[in-house]
Structures are given as C-alpha cells and as structure tokens.
GUVO-258662 format. One record per residue: x, y, z of N, C-alpha, C in turn. Coordinates in pm, whole numbers, padded with zeros to 5 digits, always signed. Layout:
# GUVO-258662
XYZXYZXYZ;...
//
This chain:
# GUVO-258662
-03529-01861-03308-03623-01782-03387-03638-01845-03525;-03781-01890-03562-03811-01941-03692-03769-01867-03818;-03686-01789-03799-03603-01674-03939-03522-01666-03963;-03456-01605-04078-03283-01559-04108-03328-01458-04034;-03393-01349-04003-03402-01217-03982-03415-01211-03813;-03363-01129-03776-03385-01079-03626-03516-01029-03629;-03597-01035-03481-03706-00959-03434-03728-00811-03481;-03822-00770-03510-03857-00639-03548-03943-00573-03420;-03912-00633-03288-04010-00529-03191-03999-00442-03210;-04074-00308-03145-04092-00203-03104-04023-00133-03025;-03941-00001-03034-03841-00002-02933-03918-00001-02839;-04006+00052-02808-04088+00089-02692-04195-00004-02635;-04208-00052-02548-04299-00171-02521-04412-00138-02471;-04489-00211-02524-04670-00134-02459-04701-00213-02368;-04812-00274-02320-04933-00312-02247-04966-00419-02322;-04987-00564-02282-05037-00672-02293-05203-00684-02362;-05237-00728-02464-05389-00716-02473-05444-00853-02396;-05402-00936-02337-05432-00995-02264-05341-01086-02182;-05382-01044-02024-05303-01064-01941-05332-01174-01856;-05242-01252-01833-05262-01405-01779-05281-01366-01594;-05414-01451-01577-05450-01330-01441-05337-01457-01319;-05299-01398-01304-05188-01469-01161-05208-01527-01107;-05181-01701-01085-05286-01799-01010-05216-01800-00911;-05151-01723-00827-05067-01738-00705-04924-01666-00748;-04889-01580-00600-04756-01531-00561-04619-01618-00557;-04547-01611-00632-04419-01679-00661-04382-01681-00477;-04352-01797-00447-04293-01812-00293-04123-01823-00307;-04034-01816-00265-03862-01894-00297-03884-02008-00203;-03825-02102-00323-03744-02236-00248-03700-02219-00131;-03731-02316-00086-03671-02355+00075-03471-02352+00039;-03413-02257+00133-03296-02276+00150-03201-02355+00219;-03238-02472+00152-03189-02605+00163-03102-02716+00067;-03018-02711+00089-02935-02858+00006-03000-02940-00066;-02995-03050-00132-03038-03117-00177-02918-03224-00225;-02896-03348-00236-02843-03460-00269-02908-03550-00403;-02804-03556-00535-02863-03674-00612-02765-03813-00599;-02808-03914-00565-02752-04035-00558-02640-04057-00644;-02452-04073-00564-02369-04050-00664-02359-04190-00771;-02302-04182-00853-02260-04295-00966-02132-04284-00993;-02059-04405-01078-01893-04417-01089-01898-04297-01174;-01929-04216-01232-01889-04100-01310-01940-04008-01235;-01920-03870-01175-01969-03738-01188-01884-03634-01156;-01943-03566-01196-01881-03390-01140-01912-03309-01042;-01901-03289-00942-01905-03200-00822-01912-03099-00869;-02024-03012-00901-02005-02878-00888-02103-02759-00862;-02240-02838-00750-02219-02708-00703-02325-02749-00523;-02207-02845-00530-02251-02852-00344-02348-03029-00383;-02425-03033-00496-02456-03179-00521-02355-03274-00644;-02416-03358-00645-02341-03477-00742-02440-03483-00849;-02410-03427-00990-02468-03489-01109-02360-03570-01179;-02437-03693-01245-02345-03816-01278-02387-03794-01412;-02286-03836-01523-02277-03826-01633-02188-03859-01716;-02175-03956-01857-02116-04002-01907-01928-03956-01934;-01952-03855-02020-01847-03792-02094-01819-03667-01988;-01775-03605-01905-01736-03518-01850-01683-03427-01917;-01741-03277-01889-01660-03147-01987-01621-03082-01817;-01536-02988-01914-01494-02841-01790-01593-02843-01764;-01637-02783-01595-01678-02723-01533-01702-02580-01529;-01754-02471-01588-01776-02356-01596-01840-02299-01496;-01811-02203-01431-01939-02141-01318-01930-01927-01388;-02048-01901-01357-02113-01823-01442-02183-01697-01334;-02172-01609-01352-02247-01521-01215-02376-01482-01282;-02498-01465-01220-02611-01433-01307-02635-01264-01236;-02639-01164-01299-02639-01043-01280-02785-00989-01352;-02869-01062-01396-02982-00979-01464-03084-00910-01329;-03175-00845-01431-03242-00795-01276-03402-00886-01269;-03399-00937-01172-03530-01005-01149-03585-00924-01018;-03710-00902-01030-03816-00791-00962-03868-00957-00807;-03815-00884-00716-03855-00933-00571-03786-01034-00534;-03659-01089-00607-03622-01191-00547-03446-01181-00537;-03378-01252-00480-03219-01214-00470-03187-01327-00570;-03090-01256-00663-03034-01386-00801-02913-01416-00724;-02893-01581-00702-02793-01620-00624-02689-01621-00753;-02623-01666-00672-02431-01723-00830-02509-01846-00885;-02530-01868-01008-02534-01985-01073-02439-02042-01149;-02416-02188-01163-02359-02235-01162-02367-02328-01343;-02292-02346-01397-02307-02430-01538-02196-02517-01559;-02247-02655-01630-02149-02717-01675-02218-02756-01778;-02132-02771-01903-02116-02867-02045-02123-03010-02047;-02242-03097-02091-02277-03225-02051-02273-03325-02182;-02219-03407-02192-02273-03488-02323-02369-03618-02265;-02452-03633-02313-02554-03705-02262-02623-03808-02370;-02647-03926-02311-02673-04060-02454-02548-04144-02471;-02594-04243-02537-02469-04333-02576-02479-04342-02763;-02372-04325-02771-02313-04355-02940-02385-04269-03036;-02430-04272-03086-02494-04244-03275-02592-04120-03131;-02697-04139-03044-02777-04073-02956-02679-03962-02826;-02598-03960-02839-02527-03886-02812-02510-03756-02815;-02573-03674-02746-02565-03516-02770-02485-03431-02663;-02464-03296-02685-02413-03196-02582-02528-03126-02561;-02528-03092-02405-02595-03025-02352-02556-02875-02238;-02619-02811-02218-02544-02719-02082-02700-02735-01963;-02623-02733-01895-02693-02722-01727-02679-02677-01667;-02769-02549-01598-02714-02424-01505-02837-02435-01406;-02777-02440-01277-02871-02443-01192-02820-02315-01092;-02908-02263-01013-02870-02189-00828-02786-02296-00749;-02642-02209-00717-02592-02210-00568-02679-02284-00489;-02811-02195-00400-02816-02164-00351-02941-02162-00378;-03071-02196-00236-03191-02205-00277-03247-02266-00379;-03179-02378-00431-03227-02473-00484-03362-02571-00492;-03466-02584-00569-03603-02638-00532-03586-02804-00570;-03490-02840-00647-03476-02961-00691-03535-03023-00838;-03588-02904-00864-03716-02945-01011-03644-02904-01128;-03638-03008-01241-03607-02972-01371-03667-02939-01436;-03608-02858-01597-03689-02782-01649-03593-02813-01806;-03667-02842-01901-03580-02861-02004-03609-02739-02094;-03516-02657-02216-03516-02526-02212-03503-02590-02398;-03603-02574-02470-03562-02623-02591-03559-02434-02710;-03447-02457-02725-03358-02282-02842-03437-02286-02977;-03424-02161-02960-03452-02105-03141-03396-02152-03200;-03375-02081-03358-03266-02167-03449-03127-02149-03431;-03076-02058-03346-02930-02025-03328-02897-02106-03241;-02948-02210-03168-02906-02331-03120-02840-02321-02933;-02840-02385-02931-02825-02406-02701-02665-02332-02676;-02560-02295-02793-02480-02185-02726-02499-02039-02698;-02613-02026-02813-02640-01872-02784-02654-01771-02701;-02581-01700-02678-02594-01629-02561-02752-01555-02497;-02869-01562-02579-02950-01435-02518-03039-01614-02464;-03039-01745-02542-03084-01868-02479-03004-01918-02364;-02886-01892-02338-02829-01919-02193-02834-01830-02119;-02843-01653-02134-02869-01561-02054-03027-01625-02016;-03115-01609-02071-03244-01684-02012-03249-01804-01952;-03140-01937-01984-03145-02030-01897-03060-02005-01739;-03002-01908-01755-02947-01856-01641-03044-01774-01562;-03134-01717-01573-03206-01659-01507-03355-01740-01466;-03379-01838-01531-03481-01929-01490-03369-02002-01387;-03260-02061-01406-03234-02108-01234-03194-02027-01179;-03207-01883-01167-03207-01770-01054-03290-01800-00970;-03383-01874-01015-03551-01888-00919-03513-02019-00894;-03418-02063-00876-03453-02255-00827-03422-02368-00878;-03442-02328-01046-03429-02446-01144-03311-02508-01186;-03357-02662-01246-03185-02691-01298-03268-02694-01421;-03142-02603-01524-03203-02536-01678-03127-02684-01736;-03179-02756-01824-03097-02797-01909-03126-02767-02020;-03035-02713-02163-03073-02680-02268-03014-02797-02352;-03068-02877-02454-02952-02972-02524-02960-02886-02658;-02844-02952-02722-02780-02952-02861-02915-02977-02959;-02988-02909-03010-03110-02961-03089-03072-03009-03229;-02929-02919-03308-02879-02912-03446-02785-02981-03425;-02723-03060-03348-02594-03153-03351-02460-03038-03382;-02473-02914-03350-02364-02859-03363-02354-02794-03539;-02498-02785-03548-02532-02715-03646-02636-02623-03677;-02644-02518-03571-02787-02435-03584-02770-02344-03683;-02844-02265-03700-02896-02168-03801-02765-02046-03750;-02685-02000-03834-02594-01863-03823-02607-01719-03864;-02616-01610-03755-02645-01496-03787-02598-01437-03934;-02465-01481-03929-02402-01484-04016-02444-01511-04207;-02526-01617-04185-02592-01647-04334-02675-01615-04396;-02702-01644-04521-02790-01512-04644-02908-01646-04591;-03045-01502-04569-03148-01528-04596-03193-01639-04698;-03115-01646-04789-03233-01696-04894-03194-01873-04930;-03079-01869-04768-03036-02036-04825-03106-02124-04681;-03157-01982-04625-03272-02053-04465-03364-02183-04460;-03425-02167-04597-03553-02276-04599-03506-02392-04602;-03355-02364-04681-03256-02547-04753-03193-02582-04597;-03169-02479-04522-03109-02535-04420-03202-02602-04298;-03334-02523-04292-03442-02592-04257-03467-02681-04286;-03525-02738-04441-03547-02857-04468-03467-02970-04465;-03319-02924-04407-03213-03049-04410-03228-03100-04252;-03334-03052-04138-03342-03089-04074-03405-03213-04037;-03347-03318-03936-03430-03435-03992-03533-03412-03775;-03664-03390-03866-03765-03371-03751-03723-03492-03590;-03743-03657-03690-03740-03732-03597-03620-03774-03530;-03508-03706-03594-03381-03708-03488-03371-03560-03352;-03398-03482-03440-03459-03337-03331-03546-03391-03199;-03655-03473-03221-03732-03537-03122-03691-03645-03023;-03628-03764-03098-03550-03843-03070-03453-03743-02907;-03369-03682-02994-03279-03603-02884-03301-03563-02811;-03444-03482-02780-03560-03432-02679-03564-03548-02596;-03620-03643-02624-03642-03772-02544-03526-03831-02533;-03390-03812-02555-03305-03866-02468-03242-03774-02372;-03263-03651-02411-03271-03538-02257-03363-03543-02195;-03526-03576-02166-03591-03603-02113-03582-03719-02005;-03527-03817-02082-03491-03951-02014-03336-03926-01890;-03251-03819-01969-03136-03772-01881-03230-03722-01725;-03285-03634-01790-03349-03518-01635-03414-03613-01568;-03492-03730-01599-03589-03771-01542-03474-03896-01433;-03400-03955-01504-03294-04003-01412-03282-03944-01321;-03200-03840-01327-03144-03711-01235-03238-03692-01140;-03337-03648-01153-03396-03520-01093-03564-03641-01030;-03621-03684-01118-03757-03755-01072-03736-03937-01051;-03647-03987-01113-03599-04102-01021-03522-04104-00906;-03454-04018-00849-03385-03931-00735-03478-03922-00625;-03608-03885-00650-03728-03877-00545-03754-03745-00520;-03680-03606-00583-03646-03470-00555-03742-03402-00616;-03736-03475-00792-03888-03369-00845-03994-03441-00858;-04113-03392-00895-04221-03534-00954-04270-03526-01096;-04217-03420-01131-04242-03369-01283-04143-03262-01322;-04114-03265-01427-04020-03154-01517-04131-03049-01594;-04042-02961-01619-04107-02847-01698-04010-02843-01831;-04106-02806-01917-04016-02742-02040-04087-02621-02138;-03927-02614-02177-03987-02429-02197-03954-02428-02328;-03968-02347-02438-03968-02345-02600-03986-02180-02624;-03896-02189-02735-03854-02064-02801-03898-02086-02962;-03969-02080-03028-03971-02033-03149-04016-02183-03230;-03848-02233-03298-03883-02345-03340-03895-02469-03222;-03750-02442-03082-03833-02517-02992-04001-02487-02970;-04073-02401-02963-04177-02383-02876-04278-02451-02983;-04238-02460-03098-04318-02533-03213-04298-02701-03152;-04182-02732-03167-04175-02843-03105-04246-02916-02969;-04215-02799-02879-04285-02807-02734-04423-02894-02763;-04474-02838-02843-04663-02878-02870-04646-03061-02899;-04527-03062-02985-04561-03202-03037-04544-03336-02875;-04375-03256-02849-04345-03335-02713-04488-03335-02598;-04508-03214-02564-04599-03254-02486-04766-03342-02542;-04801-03357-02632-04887-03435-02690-04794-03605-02693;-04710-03625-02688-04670-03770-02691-04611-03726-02544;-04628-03702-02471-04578-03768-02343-04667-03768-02253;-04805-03658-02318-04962-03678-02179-04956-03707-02064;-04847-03608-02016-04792-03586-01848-04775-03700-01766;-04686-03790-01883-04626-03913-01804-04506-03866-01757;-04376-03726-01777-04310-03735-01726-04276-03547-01685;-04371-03492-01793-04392-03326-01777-04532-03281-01709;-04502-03149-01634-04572-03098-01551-04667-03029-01621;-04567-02897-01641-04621-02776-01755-04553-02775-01819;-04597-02643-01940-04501-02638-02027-04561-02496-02076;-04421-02381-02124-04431-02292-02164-04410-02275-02304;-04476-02214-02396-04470-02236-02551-04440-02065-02580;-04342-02024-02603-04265-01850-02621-04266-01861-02828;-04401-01818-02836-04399-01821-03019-04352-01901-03059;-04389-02031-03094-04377-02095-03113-04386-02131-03251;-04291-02158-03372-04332-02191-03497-04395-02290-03585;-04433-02331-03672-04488-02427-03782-04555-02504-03650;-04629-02490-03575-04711-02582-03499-04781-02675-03549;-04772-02810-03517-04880-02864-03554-05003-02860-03465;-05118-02783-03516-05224-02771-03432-05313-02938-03362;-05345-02992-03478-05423-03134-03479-05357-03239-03364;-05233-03170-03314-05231-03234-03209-05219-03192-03045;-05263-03110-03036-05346-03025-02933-05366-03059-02844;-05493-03144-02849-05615-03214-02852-05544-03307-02709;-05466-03381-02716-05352-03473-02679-05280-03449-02579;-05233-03316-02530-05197-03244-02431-05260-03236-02273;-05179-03290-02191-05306-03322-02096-05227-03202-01950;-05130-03168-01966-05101-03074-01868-05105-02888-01926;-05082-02842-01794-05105-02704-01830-05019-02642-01913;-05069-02543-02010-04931-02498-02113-05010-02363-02152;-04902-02260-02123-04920-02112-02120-04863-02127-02254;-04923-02014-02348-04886-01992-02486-04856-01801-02441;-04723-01743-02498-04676-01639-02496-04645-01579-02656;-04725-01476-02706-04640-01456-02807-04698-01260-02845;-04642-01238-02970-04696-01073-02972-04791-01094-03108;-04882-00965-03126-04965-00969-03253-04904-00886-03354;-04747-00885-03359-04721-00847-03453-04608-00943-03556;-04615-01051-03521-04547-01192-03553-04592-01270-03669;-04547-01265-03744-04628-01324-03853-04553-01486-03876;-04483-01500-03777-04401-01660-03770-04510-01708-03690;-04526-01681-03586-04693-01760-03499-04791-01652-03512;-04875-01698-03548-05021-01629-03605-05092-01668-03496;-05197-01509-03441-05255-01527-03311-05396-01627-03328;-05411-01617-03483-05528-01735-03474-05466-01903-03472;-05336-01919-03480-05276-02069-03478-05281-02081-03341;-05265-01992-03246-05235-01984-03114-05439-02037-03036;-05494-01998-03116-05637-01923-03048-05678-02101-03087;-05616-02168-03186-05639-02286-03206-05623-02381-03130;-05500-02377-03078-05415-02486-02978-05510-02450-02846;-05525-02323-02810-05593-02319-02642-05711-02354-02639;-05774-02364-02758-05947-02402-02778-05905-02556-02766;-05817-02635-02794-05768-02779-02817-05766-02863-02700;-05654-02759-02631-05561-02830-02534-05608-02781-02407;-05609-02927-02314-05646-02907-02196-05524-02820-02098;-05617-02725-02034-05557-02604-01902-05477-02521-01987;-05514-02483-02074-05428-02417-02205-05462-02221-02183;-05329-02150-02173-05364-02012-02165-05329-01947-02248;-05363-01851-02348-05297-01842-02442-05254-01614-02354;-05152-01581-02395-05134-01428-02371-05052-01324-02460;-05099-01279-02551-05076-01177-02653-05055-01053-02601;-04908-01043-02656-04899-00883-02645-04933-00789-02725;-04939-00651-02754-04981-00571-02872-04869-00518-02888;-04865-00565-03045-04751-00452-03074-04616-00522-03081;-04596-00657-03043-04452-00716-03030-04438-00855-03120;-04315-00810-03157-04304-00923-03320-04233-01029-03245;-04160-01116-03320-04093-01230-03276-04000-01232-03221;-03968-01316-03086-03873-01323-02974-03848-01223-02865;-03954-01082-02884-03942-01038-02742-03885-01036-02655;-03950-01153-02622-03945-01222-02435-03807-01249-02399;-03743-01337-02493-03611-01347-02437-03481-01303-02545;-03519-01197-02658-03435-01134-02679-03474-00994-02681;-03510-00957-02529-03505-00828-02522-03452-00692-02547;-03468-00559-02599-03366-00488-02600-03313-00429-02491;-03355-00427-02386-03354-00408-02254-03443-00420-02153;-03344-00563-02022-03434-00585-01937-03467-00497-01858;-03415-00374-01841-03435-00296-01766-03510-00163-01835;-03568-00182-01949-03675-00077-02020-03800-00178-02084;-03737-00328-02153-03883-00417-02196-03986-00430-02071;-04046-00335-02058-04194-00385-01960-04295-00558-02023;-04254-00513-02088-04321-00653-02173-04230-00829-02162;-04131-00806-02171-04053-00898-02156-04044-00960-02004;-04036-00842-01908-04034-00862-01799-04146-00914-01728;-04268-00878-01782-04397-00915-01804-04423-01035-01782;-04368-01107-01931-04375-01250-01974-04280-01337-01887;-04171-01291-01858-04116-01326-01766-04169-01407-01633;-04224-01272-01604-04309-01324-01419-04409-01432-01440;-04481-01390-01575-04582-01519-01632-04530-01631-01597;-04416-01698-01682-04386-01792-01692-04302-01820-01590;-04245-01736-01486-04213-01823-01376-04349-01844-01265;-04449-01812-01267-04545-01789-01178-04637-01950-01226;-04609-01963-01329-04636-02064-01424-04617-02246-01379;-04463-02152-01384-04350-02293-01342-04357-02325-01189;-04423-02194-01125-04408-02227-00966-04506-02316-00884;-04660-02273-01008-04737-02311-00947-04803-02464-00972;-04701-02504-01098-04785-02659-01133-04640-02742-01143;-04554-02667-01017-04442-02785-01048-04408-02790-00885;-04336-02607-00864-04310-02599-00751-04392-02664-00593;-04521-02592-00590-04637-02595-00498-04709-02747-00494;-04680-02799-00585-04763-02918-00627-04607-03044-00556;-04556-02978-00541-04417-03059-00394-04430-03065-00301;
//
C-alpha cells in the first residue's frame, strides 16, 4: 500500500459501479502431475523438482480461505534466493498439491514487502486455483513498517532506488521463465500488483510487450506512469475503489484509453487495498468480487490459451 496509513474502507461493502462482464467460466486444471527438468541443485517439494541456487527450509502451509465453487487443495511454499551476487534476492513460492496447471504468475507487494502476511495469504489463494505464486523481495529486506511515524514515509520512499526495484523484477522474471516457459509447461506468465507493485506492474509490462507476460492484473496501483501505456501490448484488468485518493479513477480512465485490451473496474465506496486486505472474506462482497475478476482474468488469457 502506497501509505504510512492503513486502508480506510467501508465496513460494509457495496456494489461495483462497474463490473467487468465475464469473458468465460473459470474451468479447474486438469488433475495431473507435471515435471520440471531436474538440475545439480533442487528441492523436492511438492511431487515436482524446482532447481535453485541457495536452498532455504522447505515450509508447507494449508490454505483454508474460502473460495466460491472450487475445492482449495494443501498448498505448498518454499523460501527461494534467486540471482547471482550483488542481483541476488529472496523470494517465496507457493504453488497447489494438487491440480496443478503449470503456469506462473509473479505477485509484486505493497510497501510492507513479500513477508506480509495478508500478500502471502493472497499468494496462497491464487495457487488454490493452479498457480505457482512467486512473490520476490522488492525492498532487499527493507519494506515500509507498520510500525513507523508517518511523517518519515516520503524519506523512506525516496531512498528507494527505482532501477534496482526493476532490475529485481527482471531477474524474477528471468527465474519463472526458466522454470516454468523454458520447461515447455507454460507459454506465458502472469503478474499481479498491489499498490506500489501495481504502479510498477504498468512500467514492466510496457518494457516487456508480451515477450514473456500474458496478462497482467494492476490492484490500485500507485504513482503510475501513465505516458507509458501506450506500450502495453497484452491484456491488463485495472481494479481499484473511488474512494482512493493514492490511484485516482481519472489516472486509471487514462491508462485503459492507452493501453491495448485494457479493462479498467471501480468499486463505489472502497479506499485503498480492499481486495486483498479485506476485513472479511467471508462478509467483503467486494473483495470477493475482485477476486473472481482476476482469477477469471488469469484463466482466460493464460490458462485456456494452453
């Protein structure tokens, strides 16, 4: 989230003022195995072989949220460091047991950074449906802390250095695409953005013009640069509420007039982070909402297109 401050939703969640009309019924993955080609390094853990430099524990994780029509298998996570030397980052990767589709999806965090719990509760529930989530380290082990005064936010912002943030994107990009689309398993990745990721999202997908991404989901996305829009050549759903004053629904109304296959869907009434810091999945109608969006999203210009 682009703030010192937590979300100010609404306890109560309304009705969408515009609703992304459903280009097709979410199908489940074929319940089938899948194999990635082993290498002198990997970790066994969860029925395939992912290979990888630095080896961490192995963690496995049960996913208990409630997702509407489908069975959430056990998912599975491990702690990855990925890159060589000075490019070197940590990452986590949680994919399904079970019903596995084979397609990656890179998951770029707010400012509280890829341990946060309500950004791994959501990367855990996007591979409920299939996916292998990878989230990397965006702050090097330095994100933004609930913990700190407002008013030292902007200095800690501006000590960010943009083209190492990007840099790191593209050497997790280059990780998944090893893995997962040199493997022969996916043919495109997805990536998904939260706030200051989803600000980011816009730039990545304008320098990569679906040489190695499918779609891409943009969840309020901050400080966008609009002017590069234009540049974007795959589909990208824009999610955010009209009561957000971190993404402004006319910055949004900008990018979809820009960018090619571009959807933009506003809620009424819902401030920043919603979607995946709900106050409850089992009362946010709205969250759950955005939810089905964006997996219906991911199914249909990554999954179906297999």
């Amino acid at each position: 989230m682009e703030s010192a401050l937590l979300y100010t939703a609404p306890a109560t969640a309304s009705s969408s003022s515009s609703l992304l009309k459903r280009r097709g019924t979410f199908l489940p993955p074929v319940d089938a195995p899948f194999h990635l080609p082993l290498s002198k390094s990997y970790v066994k853990c969860w029925g395939f072989s992912l290979s990888f430099r630095k080896p961490r524990k192995c963690k496995v994780f049960s996913c208990n949220v409630k997702v509407e029509d489908e069975a959430c298998e056990l998912v599975n996570g491990v702690e990855l460091s990925i890159g060589d030397g000075v490019d070197s980052i940590g990452a986590y990767l949680c994919n399904a047991v079970k019903n596995n589709n084979g397609t990656g999806i890179l998951l770029l965090s707010d400012i509280f950074g890829y341990e946060d719990s309500f950004t791994r509760d959501f990367a855990y529930r996007v591979a409920c449906n299939g996916y292998n989530v990878l989230v990397p380290d965006l702050f090097r082990g330095n994100p933004w802390g609930k913990d700190q005064p407002q008013a030292s936010f902007e200095q800690w912002r501006g000590s960010l250095d943009k083209q190492r943030v990007v840099r790191d994107i593209l050497t997790s990009t280059k990780w998944m695409v090893n893995e997962f689309v040199a493997a022969g398993i996916s043919k495109k990745l997805g990536i998904i953005g939260f706030c200051f990721g989803g600000g980011l999202l816009i730039d990545i997908l304008a320098q990569d013009q679906g040489s190695q991404f499918g779609v891409g989901i943009s969840f309020y996305g901050t400080r966008t640069d609009v002017s590069v829009a234009s540049k974007i050549k795959v589909p990208l759903l824009l999610i955010a509420g009209d009561n957000d004053s971190l993404c402004p629904v006319n910055v949004l109304k900008e990018i979809e007039k820009n960018a090619n296959g571009c959807r933009m869907v506003v809620f009424e009434g819902r401030g920043h982070g919603f979607a995946h810091r709900p106050q409850s999945l089992d009362d946010d109608k709205d969250a759950e909402e955005a939810f089905l969006m964006m997996r219906n999203w991911l199914h249909d210009g990554l999954v179906s297109e297999n």
